[in-house]
RODRENVEX-576470 format. One line per field, with one value per residue (C-alpha): x, y, z; residue number from 1; residue in one letter. Coordinates in steps of 0.05 Angstrom, whole numbers. Layout:
N
xx: (X, ...)
yy: (Y, ...)
zz: (Z, ...)
i: (NUM, ...)
aa: (A, ...)
This chain:
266
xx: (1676, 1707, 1758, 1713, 1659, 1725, 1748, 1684, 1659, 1732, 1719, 1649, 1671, 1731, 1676, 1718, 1711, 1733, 1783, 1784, 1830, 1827, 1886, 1894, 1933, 2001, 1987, 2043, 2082, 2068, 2127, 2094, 2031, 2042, 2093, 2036, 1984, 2032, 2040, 1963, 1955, 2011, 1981, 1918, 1880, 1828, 1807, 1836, 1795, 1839, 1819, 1831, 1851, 1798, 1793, 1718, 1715, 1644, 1645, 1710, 1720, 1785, 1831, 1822, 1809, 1882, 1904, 1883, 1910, 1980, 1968, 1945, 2008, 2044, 2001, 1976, 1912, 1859, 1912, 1960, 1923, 1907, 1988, 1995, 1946, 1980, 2050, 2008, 1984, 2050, 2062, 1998, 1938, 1894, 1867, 1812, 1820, 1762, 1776, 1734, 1725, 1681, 1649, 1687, 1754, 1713, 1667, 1736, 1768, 1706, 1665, 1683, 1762, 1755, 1727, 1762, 1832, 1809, 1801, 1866, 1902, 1860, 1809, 1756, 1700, 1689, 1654, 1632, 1603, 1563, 1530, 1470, 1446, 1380, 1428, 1480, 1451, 1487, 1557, 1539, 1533, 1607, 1630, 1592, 1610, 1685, 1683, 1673, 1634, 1591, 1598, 1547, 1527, 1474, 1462, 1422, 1376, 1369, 1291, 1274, 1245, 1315, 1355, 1321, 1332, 1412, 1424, 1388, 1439, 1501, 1555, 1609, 1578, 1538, 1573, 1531, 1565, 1549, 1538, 1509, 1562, 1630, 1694, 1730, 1659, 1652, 1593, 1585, 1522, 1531, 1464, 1425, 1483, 1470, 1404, 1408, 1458, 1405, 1345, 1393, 1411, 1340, 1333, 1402, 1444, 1509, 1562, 1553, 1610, 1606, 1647, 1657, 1669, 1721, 1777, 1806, 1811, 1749, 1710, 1735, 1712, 1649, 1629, 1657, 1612, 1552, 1576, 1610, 1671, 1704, 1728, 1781, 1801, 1807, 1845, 1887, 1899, 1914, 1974, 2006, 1995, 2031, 2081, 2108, 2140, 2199, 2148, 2089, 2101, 2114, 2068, 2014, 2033, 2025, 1964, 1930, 1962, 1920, 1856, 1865, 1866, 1817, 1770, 1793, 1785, 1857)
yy: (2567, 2519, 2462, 2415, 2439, 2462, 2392, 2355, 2402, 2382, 2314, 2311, 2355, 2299, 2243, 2220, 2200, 2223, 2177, 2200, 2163, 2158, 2152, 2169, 2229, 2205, 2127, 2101, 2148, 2227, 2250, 2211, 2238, 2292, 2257, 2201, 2264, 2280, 2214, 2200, 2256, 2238, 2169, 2193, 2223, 2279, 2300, 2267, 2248, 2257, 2223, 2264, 2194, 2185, 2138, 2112, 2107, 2081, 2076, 2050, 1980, 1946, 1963, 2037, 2032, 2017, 2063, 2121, 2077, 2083, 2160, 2168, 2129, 2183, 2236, 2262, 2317, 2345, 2414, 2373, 2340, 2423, 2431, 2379, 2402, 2471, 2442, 2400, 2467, 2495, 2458, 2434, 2488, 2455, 2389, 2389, 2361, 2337, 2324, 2256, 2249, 2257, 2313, 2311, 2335, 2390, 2411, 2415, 2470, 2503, 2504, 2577, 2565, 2494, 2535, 2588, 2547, 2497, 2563, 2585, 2524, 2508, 2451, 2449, 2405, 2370, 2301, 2290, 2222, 2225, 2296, 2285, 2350, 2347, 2369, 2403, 2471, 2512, 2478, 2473, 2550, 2563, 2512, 2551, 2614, 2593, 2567, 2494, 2447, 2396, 2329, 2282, 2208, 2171, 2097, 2038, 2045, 2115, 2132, 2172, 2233, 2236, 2239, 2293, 2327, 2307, 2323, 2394, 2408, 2377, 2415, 2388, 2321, 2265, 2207, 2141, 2091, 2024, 1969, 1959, 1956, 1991, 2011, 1955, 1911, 1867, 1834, 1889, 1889, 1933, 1929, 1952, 2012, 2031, 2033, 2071, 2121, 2131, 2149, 2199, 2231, 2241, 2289, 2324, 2356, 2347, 2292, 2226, 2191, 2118, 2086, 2041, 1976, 1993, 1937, 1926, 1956, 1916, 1933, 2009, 2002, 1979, 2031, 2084, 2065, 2080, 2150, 2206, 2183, 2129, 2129, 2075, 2077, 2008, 1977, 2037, 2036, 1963, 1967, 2026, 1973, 1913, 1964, 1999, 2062, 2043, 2013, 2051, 2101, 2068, 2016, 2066, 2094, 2034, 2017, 2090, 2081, 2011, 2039, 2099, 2053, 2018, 2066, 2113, 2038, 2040)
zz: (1598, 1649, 1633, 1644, 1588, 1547, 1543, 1526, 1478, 1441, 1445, 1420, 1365, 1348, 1351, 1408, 1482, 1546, 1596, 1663, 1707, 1776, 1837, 1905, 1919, 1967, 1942, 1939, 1968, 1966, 1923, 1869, 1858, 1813, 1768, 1766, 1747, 1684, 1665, 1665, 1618, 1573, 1572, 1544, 1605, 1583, 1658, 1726, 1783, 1851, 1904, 1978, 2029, 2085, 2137, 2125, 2046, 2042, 1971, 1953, 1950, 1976, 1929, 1938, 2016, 2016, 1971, 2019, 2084, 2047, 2031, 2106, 2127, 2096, 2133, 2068, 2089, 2046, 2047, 2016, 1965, 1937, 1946, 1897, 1848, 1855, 1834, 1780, 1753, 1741, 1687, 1660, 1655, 1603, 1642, 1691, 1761, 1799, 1873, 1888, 1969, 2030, 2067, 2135, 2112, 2073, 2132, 2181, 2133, 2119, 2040, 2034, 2051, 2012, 1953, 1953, 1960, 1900, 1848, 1875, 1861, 1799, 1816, 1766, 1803, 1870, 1878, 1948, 1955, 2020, 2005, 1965, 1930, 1973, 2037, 2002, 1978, 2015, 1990, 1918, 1921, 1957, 1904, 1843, 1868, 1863, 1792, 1817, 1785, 1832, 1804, 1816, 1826, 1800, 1808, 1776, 1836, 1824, 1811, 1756, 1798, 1839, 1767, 1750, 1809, 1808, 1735, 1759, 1808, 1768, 1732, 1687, 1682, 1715, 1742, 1727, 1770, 1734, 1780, 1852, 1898, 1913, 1872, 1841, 1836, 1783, 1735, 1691, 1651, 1589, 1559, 1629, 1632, 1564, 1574, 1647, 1595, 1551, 1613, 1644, 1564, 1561, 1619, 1604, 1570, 1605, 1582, 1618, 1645, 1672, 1723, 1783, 1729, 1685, 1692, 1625, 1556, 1532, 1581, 1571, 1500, 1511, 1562, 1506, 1451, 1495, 1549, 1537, 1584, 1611, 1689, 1702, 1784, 1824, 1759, 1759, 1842, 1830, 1776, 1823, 1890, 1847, 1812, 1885, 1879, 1833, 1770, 1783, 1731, 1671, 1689, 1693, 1630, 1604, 1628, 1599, 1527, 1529, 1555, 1512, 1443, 1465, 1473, 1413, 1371, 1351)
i: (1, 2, 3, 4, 5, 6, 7, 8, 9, 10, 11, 12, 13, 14, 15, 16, 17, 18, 19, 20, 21, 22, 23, 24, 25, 26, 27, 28, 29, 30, 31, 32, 33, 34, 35, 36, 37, 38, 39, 40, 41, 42, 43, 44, 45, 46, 47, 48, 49, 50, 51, 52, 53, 54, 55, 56, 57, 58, 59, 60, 61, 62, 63, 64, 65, 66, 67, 68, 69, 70, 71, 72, 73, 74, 75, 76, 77, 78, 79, 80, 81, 82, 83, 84, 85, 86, 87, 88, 89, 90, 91, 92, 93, 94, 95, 96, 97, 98, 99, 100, 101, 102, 103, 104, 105, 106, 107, 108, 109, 110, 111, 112, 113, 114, 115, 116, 117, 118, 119, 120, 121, 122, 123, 124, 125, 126, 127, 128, 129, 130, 131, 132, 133, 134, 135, 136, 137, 138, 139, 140, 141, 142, 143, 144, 145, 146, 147, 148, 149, 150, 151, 152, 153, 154, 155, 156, 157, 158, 159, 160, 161, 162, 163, 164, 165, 166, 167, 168, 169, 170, 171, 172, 173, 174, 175, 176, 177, 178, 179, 180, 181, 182, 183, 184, 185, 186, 187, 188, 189, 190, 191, 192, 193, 194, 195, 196, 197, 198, 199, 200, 201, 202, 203, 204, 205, 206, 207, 208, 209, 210, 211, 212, 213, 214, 215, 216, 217, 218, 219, 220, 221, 222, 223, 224, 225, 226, 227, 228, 229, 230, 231, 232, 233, 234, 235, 236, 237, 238, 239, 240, 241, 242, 243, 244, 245, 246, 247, 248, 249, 250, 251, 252, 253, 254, 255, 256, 257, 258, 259, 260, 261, 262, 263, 264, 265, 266)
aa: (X, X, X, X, X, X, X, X, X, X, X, X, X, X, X, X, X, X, X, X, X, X, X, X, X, X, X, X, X, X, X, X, X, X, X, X, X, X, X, X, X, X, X, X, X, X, X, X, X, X, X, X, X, X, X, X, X, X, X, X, X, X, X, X, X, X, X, X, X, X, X, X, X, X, X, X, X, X, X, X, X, X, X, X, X, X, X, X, X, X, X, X, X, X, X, X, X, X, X, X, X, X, X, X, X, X, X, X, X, X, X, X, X, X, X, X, X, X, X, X, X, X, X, X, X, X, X, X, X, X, X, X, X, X, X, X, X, X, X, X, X, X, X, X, X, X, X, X, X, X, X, X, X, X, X, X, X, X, X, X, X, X, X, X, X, X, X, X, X, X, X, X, X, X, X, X, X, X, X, X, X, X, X, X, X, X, X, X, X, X, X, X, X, X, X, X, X, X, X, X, X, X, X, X, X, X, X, X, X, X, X, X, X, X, X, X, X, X, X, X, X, X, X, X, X, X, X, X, X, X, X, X, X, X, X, X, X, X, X, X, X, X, X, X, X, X, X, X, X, X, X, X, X, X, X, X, X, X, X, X, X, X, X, X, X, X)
């Protein structure tokens, strides 16, 4: 059973939901990233969504473009990013990392090497944003082969045909991304995203996790009482940006202890 299942199956049987925190590996400064990893999970993190910098973030909205243009200023590569989860795993081997990025740092290494370098190092699932399952067969299966689990979009433009063909070639969980738009967008509606939860529920089996519109503990709770996990990025990007490299820690920390109580209804 993978981390990723491991983790949920916990949670559901606790009544409880997941938080799944997002930052950008070498933001603010590369040194930081895995003390920032720890302190997510003692904050309350039940799985960690890394993000690998790239230069063309098409999905990321402002706040996280800069993120990776402060990781790239510090020449941080797609090989460093699985160095860091490496030193991560030596003292933490219970929660799952998902690497969140693009395909062109993947193709340049190579799926197999990619792959085979992520079970090494102890990645437990890969979101690519621009490879869409139709085109990404061949991936998927170095990825599956490797203990990987492809994690997978959907949005509220999504057509029902297409979700069930995503939530057919998704592993771990599905990824609902909750608003039209990029990272960090706003005008959240929660009744239309609990409903959009409850279309994809009915065609699977896997946990759903919602992000994309998570900015404050309210929101957080909200999103809780109606998916199986929470994802919290731009907010998270944000605090570490205003903290610098001296607060970003504690700030974080307390950041996840809020957006952990909210969602637990403490």
């Amino acid at each position: 059973m993978s981390r990723i299942q491991t983790v949920f199956e916990r949670l559901q049987r606790q009544g409880r939901k997941a938080l799944v925190p997002f930052i950008t590996a070498g933001d603010p400064h590369p040194r930081l990233t895995v003390p920032l990893m720890h302190t997510l999970v003692e904050g309350g993190a039940d799985l960690i969504e890394l993000g690998v910098p790239f230069s063309d973030p098409m999905a990321d909205g402002p706040t996280i473009q800069r993120a990776s243009e402060r990781a790239l200023a510090h020449k941080v590569r797609l090989r460093d990013v699985l160095d860091m989860v490496a030193q991560f795993r030596q003292h933490d081997a219970q929660t799952p990392i998902v690497l969140m990025g693009y395909g062109n740092p993947i193709e340049a290494m190579g799926w197999e090497t990619f792959a085979a370098r992520c079970e090494e190092v102890g990645v437990d699932g890969v979101l690519t944003v621009d490879f869409p399952p139709e085109e990404s067969s061949e991936a998927f299966a170095q990825l599956i082969r490797h203990h990987l689990d492809p994690i997978l979009l959907l949005a509220p433009t999504t057509a029902p045909e297409r979700v069930a063909a995503v939530v057919n070639a998704a592993r771990g969980f599905v990824y609902y991304v909750s608003l039209r738009g990029v990272t960090g967008a706003t005008h959240l509606d929660i009744a239309d995203v609990a409903a959009k939860v409850a279309a994809i529920r009915s065609m699977t089996t896997l946990p759903v996790g919602v992000g994309f519109g998570v900015r404050d503990a309210a929101t957080a709770k909200a999103i809780a009482a109606i998916a199986d996990a929470v994802v919290v990025g731009s907010r998270i990007v944000q605090e570490i940006e205003h903290s610098g490299e001296q607060h970003a820690i504690p700030h974080v920390k307390k950041l996840m202890m809020e957006l952990r109580a909210a969602i637990d209804g403490n």
